[in-house]
C-alpha positions as CSV (number, residue, x, y, z in Angstrom):
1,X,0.0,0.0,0.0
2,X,1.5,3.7,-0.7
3,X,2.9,5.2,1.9
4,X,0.3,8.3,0.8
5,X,-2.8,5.8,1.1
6,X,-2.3,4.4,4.9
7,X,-4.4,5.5,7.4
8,X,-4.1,8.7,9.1
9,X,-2.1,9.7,12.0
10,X,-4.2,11.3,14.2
11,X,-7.5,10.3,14.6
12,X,-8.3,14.2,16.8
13,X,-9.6,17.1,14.4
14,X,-6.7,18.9,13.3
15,X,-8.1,22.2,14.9
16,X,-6.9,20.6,18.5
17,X,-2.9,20.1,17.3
18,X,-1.0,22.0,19.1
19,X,-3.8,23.7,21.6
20,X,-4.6,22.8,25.0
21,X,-7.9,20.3,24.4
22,X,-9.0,19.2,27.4
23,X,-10.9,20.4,30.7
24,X,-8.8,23.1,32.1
25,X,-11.4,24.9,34.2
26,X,-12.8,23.1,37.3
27,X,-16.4,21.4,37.5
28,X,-19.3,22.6,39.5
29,X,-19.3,21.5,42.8
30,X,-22.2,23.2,44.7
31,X,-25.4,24.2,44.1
32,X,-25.0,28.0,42.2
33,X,-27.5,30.9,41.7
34,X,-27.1,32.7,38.9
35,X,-28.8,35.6,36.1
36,X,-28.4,33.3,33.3
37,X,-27.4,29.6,33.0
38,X,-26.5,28.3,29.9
39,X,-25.6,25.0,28.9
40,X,-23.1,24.1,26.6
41,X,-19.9,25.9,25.8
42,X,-19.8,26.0,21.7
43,X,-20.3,28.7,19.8
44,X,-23.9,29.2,20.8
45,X,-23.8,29.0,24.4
46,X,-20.2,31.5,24.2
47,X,-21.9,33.6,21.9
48,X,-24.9,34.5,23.8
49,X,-22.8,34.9,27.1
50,X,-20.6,37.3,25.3
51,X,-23.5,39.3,23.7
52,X,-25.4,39.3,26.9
53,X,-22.4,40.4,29.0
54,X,-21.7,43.1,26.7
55,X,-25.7,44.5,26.7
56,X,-25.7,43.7,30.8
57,X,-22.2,43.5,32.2
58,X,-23.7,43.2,35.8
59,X,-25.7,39.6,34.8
60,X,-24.0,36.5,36.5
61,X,-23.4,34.5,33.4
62,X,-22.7,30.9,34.3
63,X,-22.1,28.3,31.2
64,X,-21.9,24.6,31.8
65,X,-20.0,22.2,29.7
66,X,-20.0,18.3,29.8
67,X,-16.8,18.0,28.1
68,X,-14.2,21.0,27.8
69,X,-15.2,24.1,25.7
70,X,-15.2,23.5,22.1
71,X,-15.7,19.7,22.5
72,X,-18.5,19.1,19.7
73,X,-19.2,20.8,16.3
74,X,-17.7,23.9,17.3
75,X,-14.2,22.6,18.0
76,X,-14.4,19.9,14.8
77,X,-16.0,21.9,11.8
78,X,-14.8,22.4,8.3
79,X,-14.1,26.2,9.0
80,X,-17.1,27.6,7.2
81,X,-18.1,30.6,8.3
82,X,-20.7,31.5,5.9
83,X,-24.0,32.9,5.2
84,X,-25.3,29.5,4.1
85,X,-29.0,28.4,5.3
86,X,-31.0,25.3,4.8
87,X,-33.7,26.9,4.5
88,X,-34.3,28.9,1.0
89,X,-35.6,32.3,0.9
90,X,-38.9,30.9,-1.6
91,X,-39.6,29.0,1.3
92,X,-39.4,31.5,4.0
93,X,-41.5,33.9,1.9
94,X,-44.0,31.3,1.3
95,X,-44.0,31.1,5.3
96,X,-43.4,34.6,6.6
97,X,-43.1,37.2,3.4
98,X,-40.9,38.5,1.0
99,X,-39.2,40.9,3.3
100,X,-39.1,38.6,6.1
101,X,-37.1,36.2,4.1
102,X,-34.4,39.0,2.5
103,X,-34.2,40.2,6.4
104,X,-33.3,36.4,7.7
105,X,-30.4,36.2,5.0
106,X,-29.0,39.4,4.9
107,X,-28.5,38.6,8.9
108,X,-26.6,35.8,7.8
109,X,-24.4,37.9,5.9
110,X,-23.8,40.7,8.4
111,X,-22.9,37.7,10.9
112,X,-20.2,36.9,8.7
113,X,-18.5,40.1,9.2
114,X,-19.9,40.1,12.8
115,X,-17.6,37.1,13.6
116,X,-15.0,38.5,12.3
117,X,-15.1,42.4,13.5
118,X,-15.1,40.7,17.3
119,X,-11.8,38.3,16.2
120,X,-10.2,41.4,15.5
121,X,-11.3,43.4,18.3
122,X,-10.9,40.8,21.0
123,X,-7.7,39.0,19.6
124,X,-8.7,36.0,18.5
125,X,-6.5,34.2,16.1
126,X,-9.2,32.4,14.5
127,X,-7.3,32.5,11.1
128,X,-10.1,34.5,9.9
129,X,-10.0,35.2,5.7
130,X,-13.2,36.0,4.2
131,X,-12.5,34.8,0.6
132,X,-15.6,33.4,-0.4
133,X,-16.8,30.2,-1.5
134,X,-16.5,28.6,-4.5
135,X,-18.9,25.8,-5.6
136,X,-17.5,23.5,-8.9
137,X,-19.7,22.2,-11.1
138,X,-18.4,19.0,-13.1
139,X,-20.7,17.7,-15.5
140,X,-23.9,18.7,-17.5
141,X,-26.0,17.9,-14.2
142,X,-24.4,19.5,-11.4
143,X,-24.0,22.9,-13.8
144,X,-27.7,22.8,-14.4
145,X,-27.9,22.8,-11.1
146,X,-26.0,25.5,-10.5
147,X,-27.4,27.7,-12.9
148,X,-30.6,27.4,-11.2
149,X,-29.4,28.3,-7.6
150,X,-27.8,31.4,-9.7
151,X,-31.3,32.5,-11.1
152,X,-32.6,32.0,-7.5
153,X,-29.8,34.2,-6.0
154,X,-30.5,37.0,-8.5
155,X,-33.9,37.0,-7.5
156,X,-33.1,37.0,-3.5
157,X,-30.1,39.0,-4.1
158,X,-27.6,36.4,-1.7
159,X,-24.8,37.3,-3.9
160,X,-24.6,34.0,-6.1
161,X,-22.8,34.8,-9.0
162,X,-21.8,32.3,-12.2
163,X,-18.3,31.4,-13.3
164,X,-17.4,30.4,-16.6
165,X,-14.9,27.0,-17.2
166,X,-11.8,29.4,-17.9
167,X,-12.6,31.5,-14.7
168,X,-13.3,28.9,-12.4
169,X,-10.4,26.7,-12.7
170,X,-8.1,29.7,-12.1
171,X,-9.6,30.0,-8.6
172,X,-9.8,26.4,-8.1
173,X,-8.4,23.8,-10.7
174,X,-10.7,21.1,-10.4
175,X,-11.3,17.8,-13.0
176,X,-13.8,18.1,-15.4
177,X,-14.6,21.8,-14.9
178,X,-18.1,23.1,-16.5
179,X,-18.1,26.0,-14.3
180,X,-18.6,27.0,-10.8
181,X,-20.8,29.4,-8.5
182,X,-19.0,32.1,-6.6
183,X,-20.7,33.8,-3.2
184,X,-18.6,36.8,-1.0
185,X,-20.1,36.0,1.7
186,X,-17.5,33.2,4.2
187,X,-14.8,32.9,5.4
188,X,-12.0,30.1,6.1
189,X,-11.8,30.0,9.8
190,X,-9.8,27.8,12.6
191,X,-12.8,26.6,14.2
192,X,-10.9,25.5,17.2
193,X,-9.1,29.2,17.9
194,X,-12.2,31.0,17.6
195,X,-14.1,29.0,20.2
196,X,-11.5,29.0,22.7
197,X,-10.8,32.5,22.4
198,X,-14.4,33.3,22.5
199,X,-14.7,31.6,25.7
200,X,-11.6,33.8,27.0
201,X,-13.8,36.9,26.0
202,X,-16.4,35.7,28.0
203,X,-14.2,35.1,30.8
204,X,-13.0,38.7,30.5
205,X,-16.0,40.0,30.9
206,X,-16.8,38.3,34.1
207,X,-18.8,35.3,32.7
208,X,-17.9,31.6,34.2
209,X,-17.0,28.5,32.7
210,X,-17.2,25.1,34.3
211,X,-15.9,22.4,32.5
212,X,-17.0,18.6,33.3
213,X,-19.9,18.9,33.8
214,X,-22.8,17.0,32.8
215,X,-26.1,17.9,33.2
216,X,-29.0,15.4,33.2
217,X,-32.0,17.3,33.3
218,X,-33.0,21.5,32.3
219,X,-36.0,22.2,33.6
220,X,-38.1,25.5,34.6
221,X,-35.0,28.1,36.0
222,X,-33.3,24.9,36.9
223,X,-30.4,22.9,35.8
224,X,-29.5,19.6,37.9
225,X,-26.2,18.8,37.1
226,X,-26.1,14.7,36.7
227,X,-25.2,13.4,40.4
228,X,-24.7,16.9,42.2
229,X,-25.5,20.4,42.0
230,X,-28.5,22.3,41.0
231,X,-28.4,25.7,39.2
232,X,-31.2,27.8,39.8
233,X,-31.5,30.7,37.1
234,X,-33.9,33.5,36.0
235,X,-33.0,32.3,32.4
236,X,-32.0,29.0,31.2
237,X,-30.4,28.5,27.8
238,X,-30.2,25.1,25.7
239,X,-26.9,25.4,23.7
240,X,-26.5,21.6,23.0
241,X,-27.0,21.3,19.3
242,X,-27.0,17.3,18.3
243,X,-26.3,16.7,22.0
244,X,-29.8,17.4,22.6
245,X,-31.0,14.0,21.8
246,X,-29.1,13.0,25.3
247,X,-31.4,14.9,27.3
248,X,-34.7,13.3,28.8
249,X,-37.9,14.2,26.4
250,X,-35.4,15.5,23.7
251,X,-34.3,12.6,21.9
252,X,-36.4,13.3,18.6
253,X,-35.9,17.1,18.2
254,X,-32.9,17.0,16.5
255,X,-31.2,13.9,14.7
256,X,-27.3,13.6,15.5
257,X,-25.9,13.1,11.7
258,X,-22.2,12.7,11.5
259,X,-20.3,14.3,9.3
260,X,-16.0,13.3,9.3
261,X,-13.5,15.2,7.6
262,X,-9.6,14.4,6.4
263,X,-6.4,16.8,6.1
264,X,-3.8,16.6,4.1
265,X,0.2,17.3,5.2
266,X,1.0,20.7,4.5
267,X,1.3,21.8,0.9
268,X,4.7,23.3,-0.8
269,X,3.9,26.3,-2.6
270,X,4.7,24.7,-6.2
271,X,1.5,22.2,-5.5
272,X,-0.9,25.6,-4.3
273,X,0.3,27.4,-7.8
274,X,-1.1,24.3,-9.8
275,X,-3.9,24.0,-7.0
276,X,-5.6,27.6,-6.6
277,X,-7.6,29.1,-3.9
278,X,-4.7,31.8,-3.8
279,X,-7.5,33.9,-1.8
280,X,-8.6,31.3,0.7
281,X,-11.7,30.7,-0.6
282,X,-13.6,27.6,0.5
283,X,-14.7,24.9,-1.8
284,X,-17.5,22.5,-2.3
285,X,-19.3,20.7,-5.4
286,X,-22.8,20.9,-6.6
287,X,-23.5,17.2,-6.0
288,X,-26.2,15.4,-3.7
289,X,-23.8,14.5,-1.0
290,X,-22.2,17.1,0.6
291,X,-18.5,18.3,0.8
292,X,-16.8,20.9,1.8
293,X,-13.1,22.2,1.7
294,X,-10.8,25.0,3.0
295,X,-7.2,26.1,2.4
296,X,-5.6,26.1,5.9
297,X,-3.1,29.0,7.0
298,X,-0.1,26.2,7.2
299,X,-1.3,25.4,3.6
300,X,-3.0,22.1,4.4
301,X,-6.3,21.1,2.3
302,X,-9.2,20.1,4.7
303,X,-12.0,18.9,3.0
304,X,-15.2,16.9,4.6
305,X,-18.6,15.7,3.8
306,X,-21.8,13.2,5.1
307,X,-22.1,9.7,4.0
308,X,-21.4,8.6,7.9
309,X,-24.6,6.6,8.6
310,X,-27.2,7.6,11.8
311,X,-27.0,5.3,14.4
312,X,-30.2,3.9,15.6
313,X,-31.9,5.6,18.7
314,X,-29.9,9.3,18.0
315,X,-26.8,7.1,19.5
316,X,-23.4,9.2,19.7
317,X,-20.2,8.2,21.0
318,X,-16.8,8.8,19.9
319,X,-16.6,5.5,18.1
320,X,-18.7,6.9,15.5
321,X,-16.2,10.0,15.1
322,X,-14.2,7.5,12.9
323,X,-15.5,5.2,9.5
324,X,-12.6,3.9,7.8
325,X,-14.7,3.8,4.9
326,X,-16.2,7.4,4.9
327,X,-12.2,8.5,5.4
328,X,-11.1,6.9,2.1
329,X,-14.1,7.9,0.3
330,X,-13.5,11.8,1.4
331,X,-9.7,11.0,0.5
332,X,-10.8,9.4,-3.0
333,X,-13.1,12.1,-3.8
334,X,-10.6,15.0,-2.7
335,X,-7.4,13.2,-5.6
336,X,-10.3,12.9,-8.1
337,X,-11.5,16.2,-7.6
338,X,-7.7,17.7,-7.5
339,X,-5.5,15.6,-9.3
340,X,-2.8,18.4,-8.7
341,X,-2.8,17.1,-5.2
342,X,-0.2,14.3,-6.4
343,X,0.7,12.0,-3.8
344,X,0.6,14.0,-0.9
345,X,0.1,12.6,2.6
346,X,-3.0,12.7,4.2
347,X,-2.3,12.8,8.2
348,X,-6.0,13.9,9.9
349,X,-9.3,11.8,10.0
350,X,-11.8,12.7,12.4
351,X,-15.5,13.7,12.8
352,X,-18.9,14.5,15.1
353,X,-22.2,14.7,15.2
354,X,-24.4,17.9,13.9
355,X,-28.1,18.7,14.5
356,X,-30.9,18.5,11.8
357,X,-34.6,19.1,12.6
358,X,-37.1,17.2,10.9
359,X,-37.9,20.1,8.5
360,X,-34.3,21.3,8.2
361,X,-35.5,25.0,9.6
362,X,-32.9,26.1,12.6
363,X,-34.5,28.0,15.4
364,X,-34.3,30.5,18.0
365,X,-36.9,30.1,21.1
366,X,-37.5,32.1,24.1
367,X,-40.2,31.5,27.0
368,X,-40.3,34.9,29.3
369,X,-42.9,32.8,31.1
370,X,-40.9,30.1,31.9
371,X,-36.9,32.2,30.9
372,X,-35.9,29.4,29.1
373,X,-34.5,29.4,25.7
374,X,-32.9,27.4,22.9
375,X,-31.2,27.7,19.7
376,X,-29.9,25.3,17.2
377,X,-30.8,22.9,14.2
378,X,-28.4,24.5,12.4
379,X,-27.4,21.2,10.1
380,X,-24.0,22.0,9.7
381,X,-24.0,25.7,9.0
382,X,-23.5,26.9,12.7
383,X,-20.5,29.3,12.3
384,X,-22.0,32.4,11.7
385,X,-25.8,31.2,12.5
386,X,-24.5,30.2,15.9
387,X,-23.3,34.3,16.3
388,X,-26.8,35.3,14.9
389,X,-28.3,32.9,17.4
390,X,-26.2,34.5,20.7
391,X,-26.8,38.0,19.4
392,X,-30.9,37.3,18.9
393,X,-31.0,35.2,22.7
394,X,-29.1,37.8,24.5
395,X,-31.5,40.4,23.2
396,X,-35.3,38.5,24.1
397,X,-33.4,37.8,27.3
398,X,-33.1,41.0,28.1
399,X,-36.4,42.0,26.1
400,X,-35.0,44.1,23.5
401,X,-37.0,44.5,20.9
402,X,-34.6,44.7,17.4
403,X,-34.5,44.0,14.1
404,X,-33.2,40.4,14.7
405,X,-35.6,38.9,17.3
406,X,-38.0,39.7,14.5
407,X,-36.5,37.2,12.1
408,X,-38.6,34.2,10.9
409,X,-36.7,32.0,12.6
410,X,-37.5,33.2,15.9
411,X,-40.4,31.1,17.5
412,X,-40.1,28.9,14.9
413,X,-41.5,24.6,16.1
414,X,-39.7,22.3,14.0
415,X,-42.1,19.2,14.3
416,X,-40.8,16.2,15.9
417,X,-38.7,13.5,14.4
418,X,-40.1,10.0,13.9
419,X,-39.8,7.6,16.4
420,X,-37.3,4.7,15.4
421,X,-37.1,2.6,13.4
422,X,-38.8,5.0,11.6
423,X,-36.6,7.8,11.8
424,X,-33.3,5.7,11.6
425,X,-34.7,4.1,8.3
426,X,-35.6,7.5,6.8
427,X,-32.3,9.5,8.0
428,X,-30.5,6.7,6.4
429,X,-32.5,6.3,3.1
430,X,-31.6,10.0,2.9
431,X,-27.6,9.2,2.6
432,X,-28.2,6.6,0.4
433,X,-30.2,8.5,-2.2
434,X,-27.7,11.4,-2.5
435,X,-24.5,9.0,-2.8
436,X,-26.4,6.9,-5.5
437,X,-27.9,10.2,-7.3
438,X,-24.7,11.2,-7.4
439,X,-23.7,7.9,-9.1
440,X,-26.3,7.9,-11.4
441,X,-25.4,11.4,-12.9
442,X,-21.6,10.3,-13.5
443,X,-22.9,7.5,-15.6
444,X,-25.5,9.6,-17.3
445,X,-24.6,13.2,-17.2
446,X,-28.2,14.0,-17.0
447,X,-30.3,15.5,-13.5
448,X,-30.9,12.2,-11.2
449,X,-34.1,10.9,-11.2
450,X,-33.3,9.9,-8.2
451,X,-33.0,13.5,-6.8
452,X,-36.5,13.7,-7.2
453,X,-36.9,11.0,-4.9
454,X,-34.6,12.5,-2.5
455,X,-36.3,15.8,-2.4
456,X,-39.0,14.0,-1.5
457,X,-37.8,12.0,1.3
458,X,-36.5,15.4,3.0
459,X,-38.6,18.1,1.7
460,X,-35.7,19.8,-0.1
């Protein structure tokens, strides 16, 4: 077997290398009362703290992290932070109005540059590049694809523009070019460097941390921290993404989908001149199953995708972090994609779970009745939504009325997923219709039929 082929190193996102992953700040040990509790230490429970801190800086702000800050999506990503949503703007229209949906996206924008006007100002080394994103199409079918989500952008204005063949491949030079759409609006991130400085701006600011610890059940201004201490709060935020389906009652509001990623060795710079992406952009493909890729500051190529399977009952465990398979599928698909990558070394494999409500629609929720709130749902486009979502919870918590808290995605009830085996045989049908309408248009370089199946399975 090439040497370029064996399996990878280090089996830890690549983020981590380097930086201090673990629990560094002490577990609760008593019982705490508190202005706001929130638990989970990603980017939504860090953002809110900071946002709310920053409208109130005399709120006790107490987060609460099973792990160590940065543990799940927010610590593992790709290092998108874009103004990507899963839910269109014809749909949101069709749902809330026209201006309603060209309000919810251009929020997404602005949170783009949000994220990285508080890098900046609060020193975060987040490796924070807004270069855009660059979608390849190759092949008759993904390009008609393409130019659709291009008319659809004009008509929105989201900032989707179309790339010829010639001017694609000298951004990115991909096999089998027919062109490629281009959007402004991300930017390549260190996913790892921005939490964790994040969480140091909260500290700053007089917000707490406590790592380790676990809580079993959130209840009305209560958290019970699993075999100890009770936090009693006027406000109680739910920042656990995929994790949710861990808590009692929860299970089937979100499904935990995986979603594992590879990296290669560090580039030389005669490989990036035959490569591209001289601007940092990040890169994907208009096919079923997703990918996604991003030119790392040490000149690595990071590039991830689904095709993990669920596992039955919303399971998640670091076993399912790692699929052998799903590695050398991402690594197959990244040479074929870039045959300029030669034989270089791929020395990163990892992965984690993100959340995906049954109708794909993230959400923002907040009971004054009862002060408890939640955001999340974000299926895998939580960089910037997760800032959105901290900047909207900190102001209903403190019952500012603004532009954002009047987004469509506030108050929004994502109906419940099925219960198994429903819901792991439907999840799963899902990856298996992309990966073979993704087959079927290789071999026919026509639209899948089978893409009509899969738009029906998921509603998209």
């Amino acid at each position: 077997m090439p040497a370029t082929d064996q399996p990878s190193r280090q089996l830890e996102p690549l983020w981590w290398d380097g930086l201090d992953a673990r629990r560094t700040r002490p577990a609760l040990t008593g019982d705490e009362v508190v202005d706001v509790c929130i638990v989970g230490a990603g980017y939504t429970g860090l953002w809110t703290a900071f946002y709310l801190l920053e409208a109130d800086p005399s709120l006790s702000v107490l987060v609460v992290e099973a792990e160590h800050v940065g543990f799940g999506a927010s610590g593992r990503n790709g290092g998108w932070c874009s103004a990507l949503y899963p839910v269109g703007p014809a749909t949101l229209a069709a749902e809330h109005g026209e201006q309603a949906a060209r309000d919810q996206h251009a929020a997404l924008r602005e949170s783009v540059d949000e994220v990285g006007r508080v890098a900046t100002a609060e020193g975060i080394d987040c490796h924070y590049r807004k270069g855009g994103t660059l979608v390849v199409a190759r092949g008759r079918a993904q390009a008609a694809r393409a130019r659709a989500e291009v008319e659809e952008s004009a008509r929105w204005g989201t900032g989707t523009t179309w790339l010829g063949p010639d001017e694609a491949r000298e951004r990115l030079a991909a096999q089998g070019l027919s062109g490629a759409t281009f959007n402004p609006s991300c930017a390549r991130i260190h996913p790892y460097r921005l939490v964790t400085g994040l969480a140091a701006a909260v500290e700053r600011r007089g917000g707490r941390i406590a790592e380790g610890t676990r809580v079993g059940t959130i209840g009305e201004r209560r958290v019970q921290v699993v075999g100890g201490p009770v936090v009693r709060a006027r406000h109680v935020i739910r920042a656990t993404e995929a994790w949710s389906a861990r808590l009692p009652g929860l299970r089937r509001v979100v499904a935990p989908v995986y979603s594992l990623v590879v990296a290669t060795e560090p580039l030389p710079a005669s490989t990036w001149e035959r490569l591209g992406l001289a601007q940092r952009e990040t890169f994907s493909e208009h096919r079923h199953v997703i990918v996604y890729g991003q030119r790392t500051e040490d000149d690595r190529l990071v590039f991830g995708g689904r095709g993990a399977p669920y596992h039955f009952g919303s399971g998640i465990s670091p076993e399912f972090d790692r699929d052998p398979g799903v590695f050398e599928t991402l690594r197959r698909s990244l040479r074929d994609m870039l045959p300029a990558l030669g034989d270089a070394a791929f020395t990163h494999a990892w992965g984690g779970p993100l959340g995906i409500a049954r109708d794909w629609h993230p959400s923002v929720r907040y009971d004054p009745a009862t002060g408890g709130g939640w955001a999340g749902g974000y299926v895998g486009d939580g960089v910037a939504t997760a800032n959105l979502a901290g900047r909207t919870l900190a102001d209903l918590v403190t019952g500012a009325s603004s532009a954002l808290t009047r987004l469509p995605w506030v108050g929004h009830r994502s109906r419940r997923w099925e219960p198994e085996p429903a819901r792991w045989l439907g999840v799963n049908a899902g990856l298996r219709l992309a990966t073979l309408a993704d087959t079927e248009e290789r071999l026919t370089h026509r639209p899948a039929t089978l893409g009509r199946a899969l738009s029906a399975l998921t509603g998209h």
